[in-house]
C-alpha positions as a Markdown table, in Angstrom:
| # | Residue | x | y | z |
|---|---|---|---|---|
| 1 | Unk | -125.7 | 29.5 | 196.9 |
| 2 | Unk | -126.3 | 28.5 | 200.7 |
| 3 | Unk | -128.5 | 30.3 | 202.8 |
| 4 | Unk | -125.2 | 31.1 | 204.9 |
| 5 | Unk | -123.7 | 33.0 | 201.9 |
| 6 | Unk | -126.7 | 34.9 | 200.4 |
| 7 | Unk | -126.7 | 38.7 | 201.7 |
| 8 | Unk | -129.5 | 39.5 | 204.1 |
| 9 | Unk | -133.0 | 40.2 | 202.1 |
| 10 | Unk | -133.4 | 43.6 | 204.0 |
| 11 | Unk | -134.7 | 45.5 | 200.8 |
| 12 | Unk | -134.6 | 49.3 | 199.7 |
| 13 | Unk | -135.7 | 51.6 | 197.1 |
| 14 | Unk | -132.5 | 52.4 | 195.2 |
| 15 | Unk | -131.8 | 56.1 | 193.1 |
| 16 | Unk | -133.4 | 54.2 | 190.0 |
| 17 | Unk | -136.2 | 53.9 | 191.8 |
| 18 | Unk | -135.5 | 49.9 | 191.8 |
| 19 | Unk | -135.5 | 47.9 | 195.0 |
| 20 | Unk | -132.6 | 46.6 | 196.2 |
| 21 | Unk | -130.9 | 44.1 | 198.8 |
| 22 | Unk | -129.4 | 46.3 | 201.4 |
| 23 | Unk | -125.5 | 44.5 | 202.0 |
| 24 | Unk | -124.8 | 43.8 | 205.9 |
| 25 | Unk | -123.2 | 46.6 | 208.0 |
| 26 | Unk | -120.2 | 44.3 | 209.3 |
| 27 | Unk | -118.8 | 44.2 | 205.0 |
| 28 | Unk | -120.3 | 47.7 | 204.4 |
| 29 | Unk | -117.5 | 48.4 | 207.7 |
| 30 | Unk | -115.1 | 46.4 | 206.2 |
| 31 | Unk | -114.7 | 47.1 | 203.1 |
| 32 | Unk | -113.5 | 50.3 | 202.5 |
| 33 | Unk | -111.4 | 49.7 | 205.3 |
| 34 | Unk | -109.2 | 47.0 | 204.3 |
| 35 | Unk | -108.7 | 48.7 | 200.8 |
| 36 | Unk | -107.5 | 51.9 | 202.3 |
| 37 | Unk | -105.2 | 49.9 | 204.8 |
| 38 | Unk | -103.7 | 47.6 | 202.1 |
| 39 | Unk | -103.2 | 50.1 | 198.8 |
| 40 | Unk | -100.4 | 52.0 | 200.7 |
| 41 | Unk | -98.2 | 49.0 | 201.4 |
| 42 | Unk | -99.2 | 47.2 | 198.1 |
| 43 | Unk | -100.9 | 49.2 | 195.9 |
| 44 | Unk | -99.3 | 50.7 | 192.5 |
| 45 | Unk | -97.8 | 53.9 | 192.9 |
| 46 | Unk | -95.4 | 54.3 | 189.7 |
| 47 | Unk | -98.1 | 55.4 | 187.2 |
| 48 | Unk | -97.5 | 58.9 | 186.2 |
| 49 | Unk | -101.3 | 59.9 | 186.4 |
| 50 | Unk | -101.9 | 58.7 | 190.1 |
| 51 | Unk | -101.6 | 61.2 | 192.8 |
| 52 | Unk | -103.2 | 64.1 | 190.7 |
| 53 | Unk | -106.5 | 65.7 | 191.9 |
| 54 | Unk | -106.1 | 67.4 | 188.4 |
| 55 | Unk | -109.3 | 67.3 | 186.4 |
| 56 | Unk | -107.5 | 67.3 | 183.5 |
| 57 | Unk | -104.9 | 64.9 | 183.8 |
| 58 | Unk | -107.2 | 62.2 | 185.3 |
| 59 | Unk | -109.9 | 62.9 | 182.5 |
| 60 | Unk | -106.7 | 62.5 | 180.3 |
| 61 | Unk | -106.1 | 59.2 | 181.9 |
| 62 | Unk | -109.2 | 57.5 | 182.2 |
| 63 | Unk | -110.2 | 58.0 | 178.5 |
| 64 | Unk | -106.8 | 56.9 | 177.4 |
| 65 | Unk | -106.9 | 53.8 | 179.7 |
| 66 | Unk | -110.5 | 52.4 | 178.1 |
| 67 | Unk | -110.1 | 49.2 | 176.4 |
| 68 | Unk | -106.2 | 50.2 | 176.4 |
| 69 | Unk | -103.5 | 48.6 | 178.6 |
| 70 | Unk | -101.3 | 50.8 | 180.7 |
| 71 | Unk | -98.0 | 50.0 | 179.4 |
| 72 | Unk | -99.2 | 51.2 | 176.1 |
| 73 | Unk | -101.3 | 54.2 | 177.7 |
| 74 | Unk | -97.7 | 55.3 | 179.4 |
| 75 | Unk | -96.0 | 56.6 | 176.5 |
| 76 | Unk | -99.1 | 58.5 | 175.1 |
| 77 | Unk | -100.0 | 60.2 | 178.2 |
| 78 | Unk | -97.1 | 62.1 | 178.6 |
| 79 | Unk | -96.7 | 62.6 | 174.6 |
| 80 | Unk | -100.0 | 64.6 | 175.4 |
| 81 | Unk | -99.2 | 66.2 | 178.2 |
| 82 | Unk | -96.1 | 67.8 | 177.1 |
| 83 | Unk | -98.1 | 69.3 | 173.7 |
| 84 | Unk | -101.4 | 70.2 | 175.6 |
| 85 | Unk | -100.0 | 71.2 | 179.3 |
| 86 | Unk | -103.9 | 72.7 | 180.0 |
| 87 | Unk | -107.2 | 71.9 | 178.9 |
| 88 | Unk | -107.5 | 74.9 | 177.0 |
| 89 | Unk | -104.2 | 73.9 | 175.1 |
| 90 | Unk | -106.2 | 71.1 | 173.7 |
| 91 | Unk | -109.4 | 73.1 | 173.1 |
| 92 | Unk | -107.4 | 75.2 | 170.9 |
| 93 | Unk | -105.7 | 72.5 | 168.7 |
| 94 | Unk | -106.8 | 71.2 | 165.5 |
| 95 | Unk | -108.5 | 68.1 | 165.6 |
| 96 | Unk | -106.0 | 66.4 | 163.1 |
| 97 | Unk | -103.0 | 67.2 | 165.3 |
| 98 | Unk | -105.1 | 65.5 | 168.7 |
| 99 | Unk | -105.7 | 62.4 | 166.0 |
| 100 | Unk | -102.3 | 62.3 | 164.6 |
| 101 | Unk | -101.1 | 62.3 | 168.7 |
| 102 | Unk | -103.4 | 59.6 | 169.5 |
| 103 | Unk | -102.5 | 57.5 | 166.1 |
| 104 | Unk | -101.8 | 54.2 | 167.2 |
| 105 | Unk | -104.0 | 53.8 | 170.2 |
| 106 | Unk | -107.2 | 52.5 | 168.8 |
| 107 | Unk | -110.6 | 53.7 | 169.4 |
| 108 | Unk | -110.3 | 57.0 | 167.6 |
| 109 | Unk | -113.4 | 57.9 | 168.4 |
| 110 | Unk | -112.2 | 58.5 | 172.1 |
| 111 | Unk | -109.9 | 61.1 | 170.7 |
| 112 | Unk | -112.8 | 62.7 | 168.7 |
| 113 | Unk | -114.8 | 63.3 | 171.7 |
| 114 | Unk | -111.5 | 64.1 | 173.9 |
| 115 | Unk | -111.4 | 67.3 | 171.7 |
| 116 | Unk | -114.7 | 68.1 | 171.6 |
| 117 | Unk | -115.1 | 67.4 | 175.6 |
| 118 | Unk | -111.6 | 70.2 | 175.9 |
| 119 | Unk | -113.9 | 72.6 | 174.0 |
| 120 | Unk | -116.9 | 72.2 | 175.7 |
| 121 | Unk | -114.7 | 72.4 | 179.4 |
| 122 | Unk | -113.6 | 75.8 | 178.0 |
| 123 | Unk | -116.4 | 77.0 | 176.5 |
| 124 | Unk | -119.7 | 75.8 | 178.9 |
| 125 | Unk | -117.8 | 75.5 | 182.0 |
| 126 | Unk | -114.6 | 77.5 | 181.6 |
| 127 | Unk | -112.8 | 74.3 | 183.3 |
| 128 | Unk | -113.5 | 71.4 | 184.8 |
| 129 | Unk | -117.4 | 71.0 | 186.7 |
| 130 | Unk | -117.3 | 69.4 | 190.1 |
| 131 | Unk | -119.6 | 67.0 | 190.0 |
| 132 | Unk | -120.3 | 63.5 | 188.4 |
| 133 | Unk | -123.8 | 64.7 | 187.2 |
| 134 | Unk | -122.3 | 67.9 | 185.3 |
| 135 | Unk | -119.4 | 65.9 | 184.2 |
| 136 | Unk | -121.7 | 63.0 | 182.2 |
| 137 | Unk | -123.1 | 65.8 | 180.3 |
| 138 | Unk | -119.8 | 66.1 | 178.6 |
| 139 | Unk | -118.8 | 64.2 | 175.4 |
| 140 | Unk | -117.1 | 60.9 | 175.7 |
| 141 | Unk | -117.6 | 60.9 | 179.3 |
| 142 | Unk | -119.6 | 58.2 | 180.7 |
| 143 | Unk | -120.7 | 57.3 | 184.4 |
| 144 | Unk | -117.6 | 55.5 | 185.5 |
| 145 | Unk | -114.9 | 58.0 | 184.0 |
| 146 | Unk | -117.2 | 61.0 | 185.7 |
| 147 | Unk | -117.5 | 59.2 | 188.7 |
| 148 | Unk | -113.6 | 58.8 | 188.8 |
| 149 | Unk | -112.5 | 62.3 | 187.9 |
| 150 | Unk | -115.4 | 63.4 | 190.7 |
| 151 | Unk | -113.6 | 60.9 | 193.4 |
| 152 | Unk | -110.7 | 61.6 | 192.8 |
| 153 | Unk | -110.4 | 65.2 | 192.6 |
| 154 | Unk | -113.5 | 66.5 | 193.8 |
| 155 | Unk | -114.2 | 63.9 | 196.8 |
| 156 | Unk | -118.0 | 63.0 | 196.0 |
| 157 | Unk | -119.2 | 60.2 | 196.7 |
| 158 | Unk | -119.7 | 58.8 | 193.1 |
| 159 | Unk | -118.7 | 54.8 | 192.8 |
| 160 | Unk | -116.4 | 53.7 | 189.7 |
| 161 | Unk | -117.5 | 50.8 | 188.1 |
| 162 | Unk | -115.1 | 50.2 | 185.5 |
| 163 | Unk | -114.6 | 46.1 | 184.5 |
| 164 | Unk | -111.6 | 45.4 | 186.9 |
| 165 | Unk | -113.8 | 47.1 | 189.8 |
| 166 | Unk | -117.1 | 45.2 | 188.3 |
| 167 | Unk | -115.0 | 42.1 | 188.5 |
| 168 | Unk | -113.6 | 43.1 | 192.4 |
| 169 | Unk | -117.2 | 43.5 | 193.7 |
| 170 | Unk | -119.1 | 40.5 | 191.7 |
| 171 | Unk | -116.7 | 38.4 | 193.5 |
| 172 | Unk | -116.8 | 39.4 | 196.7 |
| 173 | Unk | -120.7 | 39.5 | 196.7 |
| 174 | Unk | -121.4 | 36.3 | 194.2 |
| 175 | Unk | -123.0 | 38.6 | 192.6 |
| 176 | Unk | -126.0 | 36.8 | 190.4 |
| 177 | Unk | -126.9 | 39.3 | 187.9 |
| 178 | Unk | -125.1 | 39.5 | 184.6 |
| 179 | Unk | -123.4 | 42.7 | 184.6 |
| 180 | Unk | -123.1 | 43.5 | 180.9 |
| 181 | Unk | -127.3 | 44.0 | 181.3 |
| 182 | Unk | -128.7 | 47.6 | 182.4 |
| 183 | Unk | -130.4 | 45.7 | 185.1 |
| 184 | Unk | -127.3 | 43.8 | 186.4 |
| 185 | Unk | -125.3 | 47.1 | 185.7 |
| 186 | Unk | -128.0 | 49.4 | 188.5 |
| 187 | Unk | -127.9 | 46.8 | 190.4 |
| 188 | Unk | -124.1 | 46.3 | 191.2 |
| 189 | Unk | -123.8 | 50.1 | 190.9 |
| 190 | Unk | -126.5 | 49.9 | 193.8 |
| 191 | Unk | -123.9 | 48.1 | 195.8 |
| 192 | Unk | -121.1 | 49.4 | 195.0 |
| 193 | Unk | -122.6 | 53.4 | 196.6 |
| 194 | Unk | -123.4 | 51.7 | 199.7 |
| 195 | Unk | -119.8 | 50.3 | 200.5 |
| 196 | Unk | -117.7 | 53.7 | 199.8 |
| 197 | Unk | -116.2 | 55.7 | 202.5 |
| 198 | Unk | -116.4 | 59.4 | 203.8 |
| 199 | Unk | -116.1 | 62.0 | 201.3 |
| 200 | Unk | -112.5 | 62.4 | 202.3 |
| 201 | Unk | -111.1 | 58.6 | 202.3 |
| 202 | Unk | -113.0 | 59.0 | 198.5 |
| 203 | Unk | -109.6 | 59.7 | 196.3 |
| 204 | Unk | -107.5 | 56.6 | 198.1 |
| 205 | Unk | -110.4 | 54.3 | 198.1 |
| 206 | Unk | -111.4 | 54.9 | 194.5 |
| 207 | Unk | -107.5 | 54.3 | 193.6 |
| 208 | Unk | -107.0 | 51.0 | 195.7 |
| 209 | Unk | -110.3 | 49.3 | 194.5 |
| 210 | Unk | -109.0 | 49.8 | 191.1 |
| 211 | Unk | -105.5 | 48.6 | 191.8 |
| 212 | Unk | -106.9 | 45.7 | 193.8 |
| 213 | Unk | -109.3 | 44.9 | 190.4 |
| 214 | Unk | -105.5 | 45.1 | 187.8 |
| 215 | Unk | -103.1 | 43.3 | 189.9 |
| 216 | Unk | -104.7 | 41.3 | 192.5 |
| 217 | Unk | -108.4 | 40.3 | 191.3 |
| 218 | Unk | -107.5 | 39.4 | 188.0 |
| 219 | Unk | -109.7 | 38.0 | 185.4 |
| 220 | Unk | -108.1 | 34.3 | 185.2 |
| 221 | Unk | -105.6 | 32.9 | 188.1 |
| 222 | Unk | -106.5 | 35.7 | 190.6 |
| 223 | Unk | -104.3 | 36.3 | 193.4 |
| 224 | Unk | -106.6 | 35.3 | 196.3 |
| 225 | Unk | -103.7 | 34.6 | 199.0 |
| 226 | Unk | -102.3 | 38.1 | 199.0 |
| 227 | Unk | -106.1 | 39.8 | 198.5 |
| 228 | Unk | -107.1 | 42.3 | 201.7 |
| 229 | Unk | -110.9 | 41.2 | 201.4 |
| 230 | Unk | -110.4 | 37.4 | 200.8 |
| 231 | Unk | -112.0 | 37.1 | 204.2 |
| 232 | Unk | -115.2 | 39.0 | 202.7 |
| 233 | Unk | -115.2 | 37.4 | 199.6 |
| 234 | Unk | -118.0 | 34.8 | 198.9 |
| 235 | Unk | -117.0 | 33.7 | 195.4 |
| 236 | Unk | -113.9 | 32.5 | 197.2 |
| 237 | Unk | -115.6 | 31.0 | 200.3 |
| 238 | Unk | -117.7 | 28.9 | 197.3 |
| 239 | Unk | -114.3 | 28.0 | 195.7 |
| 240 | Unk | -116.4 | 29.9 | 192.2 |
| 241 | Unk | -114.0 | 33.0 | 192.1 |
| 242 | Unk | -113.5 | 32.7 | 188.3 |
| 243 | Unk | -117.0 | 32.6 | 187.4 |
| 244 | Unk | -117.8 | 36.0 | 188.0 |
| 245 | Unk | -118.7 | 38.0 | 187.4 |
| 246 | Unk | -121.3 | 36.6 | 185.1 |
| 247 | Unk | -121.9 | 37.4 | 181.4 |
| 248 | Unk | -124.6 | 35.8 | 179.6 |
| 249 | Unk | -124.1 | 37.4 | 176.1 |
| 250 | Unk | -121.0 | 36.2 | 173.9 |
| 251 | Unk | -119.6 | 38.5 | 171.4 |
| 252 | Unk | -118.8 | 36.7 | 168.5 |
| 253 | Unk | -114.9 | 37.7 | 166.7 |
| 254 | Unk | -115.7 | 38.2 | 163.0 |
| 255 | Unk | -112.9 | 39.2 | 160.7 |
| 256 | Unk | -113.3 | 41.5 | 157.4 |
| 257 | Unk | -110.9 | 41.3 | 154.5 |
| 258 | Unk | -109.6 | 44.7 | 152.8 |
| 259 | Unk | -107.8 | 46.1 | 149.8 |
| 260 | Unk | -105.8 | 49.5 | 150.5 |
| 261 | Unk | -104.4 | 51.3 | 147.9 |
| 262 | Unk | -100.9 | 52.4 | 148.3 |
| 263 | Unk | -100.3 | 55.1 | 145.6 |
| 264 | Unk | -96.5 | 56.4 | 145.6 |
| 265 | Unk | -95.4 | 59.7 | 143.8 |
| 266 | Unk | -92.4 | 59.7 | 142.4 |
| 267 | Unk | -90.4 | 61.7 | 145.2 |
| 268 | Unk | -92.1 | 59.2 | 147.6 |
| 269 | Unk | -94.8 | 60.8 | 149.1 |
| 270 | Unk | -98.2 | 58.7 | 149.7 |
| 271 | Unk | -101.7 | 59.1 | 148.3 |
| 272 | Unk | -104.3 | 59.6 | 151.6 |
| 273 | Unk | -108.1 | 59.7 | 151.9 |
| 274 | Unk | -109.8 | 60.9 | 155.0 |
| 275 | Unk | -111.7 | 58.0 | 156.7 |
| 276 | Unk | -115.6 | 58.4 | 157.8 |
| 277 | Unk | -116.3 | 59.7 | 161.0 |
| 278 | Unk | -118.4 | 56.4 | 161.8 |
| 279 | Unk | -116.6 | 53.0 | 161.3 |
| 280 | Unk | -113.2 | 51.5 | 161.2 |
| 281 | Unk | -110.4 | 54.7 | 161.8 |
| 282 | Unk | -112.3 | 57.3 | 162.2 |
| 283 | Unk | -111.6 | 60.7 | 161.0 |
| 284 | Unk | -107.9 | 59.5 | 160.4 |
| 285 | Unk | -106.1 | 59.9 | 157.0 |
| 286 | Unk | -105.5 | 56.4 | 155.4 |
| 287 | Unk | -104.6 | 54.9 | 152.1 |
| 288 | Unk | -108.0 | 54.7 | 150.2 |
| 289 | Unk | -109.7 | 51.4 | 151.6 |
| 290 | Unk | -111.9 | 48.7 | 149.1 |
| 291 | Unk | -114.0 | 46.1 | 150.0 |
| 292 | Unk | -112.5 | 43.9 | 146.7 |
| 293 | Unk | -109.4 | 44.3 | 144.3 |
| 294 | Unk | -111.5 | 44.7 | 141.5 |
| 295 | Unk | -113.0 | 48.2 | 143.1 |
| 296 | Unk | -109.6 | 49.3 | 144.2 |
| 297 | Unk | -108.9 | 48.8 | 140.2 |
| 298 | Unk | -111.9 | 50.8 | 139.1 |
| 299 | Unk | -111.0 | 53.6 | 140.9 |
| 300 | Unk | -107.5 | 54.1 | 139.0 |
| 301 | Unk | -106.7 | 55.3 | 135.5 |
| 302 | Unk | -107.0 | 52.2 | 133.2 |
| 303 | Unk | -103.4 | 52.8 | 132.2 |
| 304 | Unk | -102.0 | 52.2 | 135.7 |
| 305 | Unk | -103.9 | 49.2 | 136.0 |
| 306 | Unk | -100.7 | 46.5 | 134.3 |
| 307 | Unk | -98.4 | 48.5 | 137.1 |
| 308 | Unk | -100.0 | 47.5 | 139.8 |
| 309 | Unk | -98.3 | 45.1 | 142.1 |
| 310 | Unk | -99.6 | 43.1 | 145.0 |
| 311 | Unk | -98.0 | 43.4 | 148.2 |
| 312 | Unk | -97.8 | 40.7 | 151.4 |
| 313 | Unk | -101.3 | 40.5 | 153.2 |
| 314 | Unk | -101.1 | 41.2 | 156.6 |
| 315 | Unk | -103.5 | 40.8 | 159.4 |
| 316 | Unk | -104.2 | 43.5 | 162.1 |
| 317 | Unk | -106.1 | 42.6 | 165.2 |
| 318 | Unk | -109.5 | 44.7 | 166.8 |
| 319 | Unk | -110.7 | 43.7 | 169.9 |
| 320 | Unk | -114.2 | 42.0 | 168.3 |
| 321 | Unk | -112.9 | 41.8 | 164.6 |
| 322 | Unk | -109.7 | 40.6 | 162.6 |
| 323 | Unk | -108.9 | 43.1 | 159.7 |
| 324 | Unk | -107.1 | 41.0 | 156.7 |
| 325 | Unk | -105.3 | 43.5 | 155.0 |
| 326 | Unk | -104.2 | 43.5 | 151.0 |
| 327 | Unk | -102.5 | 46.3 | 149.9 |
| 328 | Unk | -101.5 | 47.0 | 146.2 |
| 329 | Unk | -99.0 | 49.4 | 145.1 |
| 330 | Unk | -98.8 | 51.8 | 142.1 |
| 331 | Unk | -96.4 | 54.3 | 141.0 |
| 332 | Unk | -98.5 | 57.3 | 139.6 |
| 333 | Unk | -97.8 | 60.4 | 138.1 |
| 334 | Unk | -99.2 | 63.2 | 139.7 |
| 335 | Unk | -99.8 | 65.6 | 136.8 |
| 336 | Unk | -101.4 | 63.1 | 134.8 |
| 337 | Unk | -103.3 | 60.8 | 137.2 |
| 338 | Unk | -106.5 | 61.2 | 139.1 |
| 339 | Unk | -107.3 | 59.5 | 142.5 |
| 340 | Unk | -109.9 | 60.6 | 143.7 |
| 341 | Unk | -110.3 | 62.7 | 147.0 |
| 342 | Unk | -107.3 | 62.5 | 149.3 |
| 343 | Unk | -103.9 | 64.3 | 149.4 |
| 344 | Unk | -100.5 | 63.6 | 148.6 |
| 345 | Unk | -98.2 | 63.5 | 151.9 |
| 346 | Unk | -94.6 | 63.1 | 152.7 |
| 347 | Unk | -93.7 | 60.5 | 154.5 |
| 348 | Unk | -92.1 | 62.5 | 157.5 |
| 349 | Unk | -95.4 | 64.5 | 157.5 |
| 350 | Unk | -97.7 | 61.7 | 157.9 |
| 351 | Unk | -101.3 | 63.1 | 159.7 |
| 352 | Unk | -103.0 | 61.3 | 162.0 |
| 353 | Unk | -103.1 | 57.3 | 160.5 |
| 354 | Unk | -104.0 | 54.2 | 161.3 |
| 355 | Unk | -101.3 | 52.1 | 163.3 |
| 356 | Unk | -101.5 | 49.7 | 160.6 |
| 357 | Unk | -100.9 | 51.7 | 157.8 |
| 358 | Unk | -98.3 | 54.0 | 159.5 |
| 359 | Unk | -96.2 | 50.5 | 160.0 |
| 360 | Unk | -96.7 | 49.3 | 156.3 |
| 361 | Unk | -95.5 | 53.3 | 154.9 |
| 362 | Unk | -92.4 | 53.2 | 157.4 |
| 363 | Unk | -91.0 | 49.4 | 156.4 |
């Protein structure tokens, strides 16, 4: 980097307790600025959740939207909404109704912690708290979605920091550090407090940096021609946009094969075992899983075992791991056969289960 891009080496003693490189008061001016004139011409204003300064609903949002893509998050937002109106409506529910809701979209520990975050609301706070500090003290609620719900409908000062925001700001600063470290992380956090608006500007601004981040700064081909703070943007004026922001540390893919066991009662209804909190789905109900086909066998009356019949693999995709699925299928008979824990269910009263498995029982 040239001396005439670097940021001036005025240093401070951040929050942390970490010094930090002050940014220069002409982008500090003109940042916020441009966002807030540009998101209500261009910015996206069809999603149901934007333009709430509800706790609730953009707690809702923001836990649904992690590592999930909005088209997807659409359809479960509102499915939620229309069964738990309130906060307390979702304190009171059973957790296997909130899990059989939020079958489908991944993550399940998200909707573990929504529920106990609802019943902590109710019972600690008796609603939403205010602030981004009270807020992280909350299950499932880290600084980025506290910060947003405190923005948006509180007005604090509190900076998201979400990736399409992380990936907004490393741009426009070249910003050096890797992000996915803690350092890297304080550091562009650092920034990020000393380029937000007034307290009042706080719930457009947080909105338009985000929307600038998912349909204009975009991870590969950004739209640099149509971007309000091209002009500010050194990655750009160093023709490097898509190498930031920078990431050091590769996550390897690794893939996992898996036997499930599809036991069927006569009148149809499926055999299903309630996953471990910790690990692949869950706390969901699934058909009993097996690391080989010869431990799937063990586990069934020897009598069964000639019945058994192997069904098309099938692969399902995690964001780090590919899951190679084998299920086998018996016909058992309940009065005679033991399976184990688990519970026979009707197929139009399926629980809370695994995307997956809730396609395979429904072809």
């Amino acid at each position: 980097m040239s001396a005439q891009t670097r940021a001036p080496q005025r240093r401070s003693t951040s929050a942390a307790g970490a010094p930090d490189v002050l940014l220069s008061p002409t982008l500090v001016r003109a940042f916020a600025r441009r966002l807030l004139v540009w998101h209500p011409i261009h910015g996206r204003s069809d999603l149901p959740w934007q333009g709430s300064r509800d706790p609730y609903r953009v707690w809702l949002s923001e836990i649904m939207l992690q590592q999930t893509q909005v088209v997807t998050v659409r359809g479960y937002y509102q499915r939620f909404l229309e069964r738990f109106p309130k906060v307390h409506d979702l304190a009171a529910a059973p957790l296997d109704e909130v899990l059989g809701l939020w079958s489908g979209l991944g993550y399940y520990s998200r909707a573990r912690n929504l529920h106990r975050c609802a019943i902590e609301v109710v019972e600690r706070f008796g609603g939403f708290p205010s602030t981004a500090e009270q807020l992280q003290s909350l299950p499932g609620i880290g600084p980025s979605t506290a910060a947003a719900i405190a923005s948006f409908c509180f007005s604090e000062r509190a900076a998201i920091l979400d990736g399409n925001v992380k990936r907004v700001l490393a741009r426009v600063l070249a910003f050096e550090a890797d992000v996915g470290t803690g350092a890297g992380h304080r550091q562009l956090l650092a920034h990020a407090q000393q380029l937000l608006p007034p307290a009042d500007r706080m719930p457009a601004y947080s909105q338009a940096i985000m929307d600038l981040g998912a349909t204009v700064c975009l991870p590969r081909q950004p739209q640099c021609g149509v971007c309000p703070l091209a002009g500010l943007c050194k990655a750009r004026s160093q023709d490097q946009v898509t190498l930031y922001p920078l990431k050091t540390r590769k996550i390897r893919r690794s893939s996992v094969r898996l036997w499930l066991l599809w036991a069927v009662r006569a009148d149809g209804a499926v055999w299903l075992a309630r996953r471990p909190e910790s690990g692949i789905w869950g706390g969901l109900y699934c058909l009993p899983v097996f690391e080989s086909a010869q431990a799937l066998l063990q586990s069934l009356p020897e009598r069964l075992h000639p019945s058994v019949q192997e069904q098309p693999a099938f692969m399902h995709t995690l964001t780090h791991r590919d899951l190679h699925l084998h299920p086998l299928r018996v016909l058992v008979d309940a009065r005679r056969d033991r399976l184990g824990q688990g519970q026979w269910c009707k197929l139009g009263e399926l629980p809370g289960v695994p995307a997956p498995v809730r396609k395979l029982l429904s072809a």
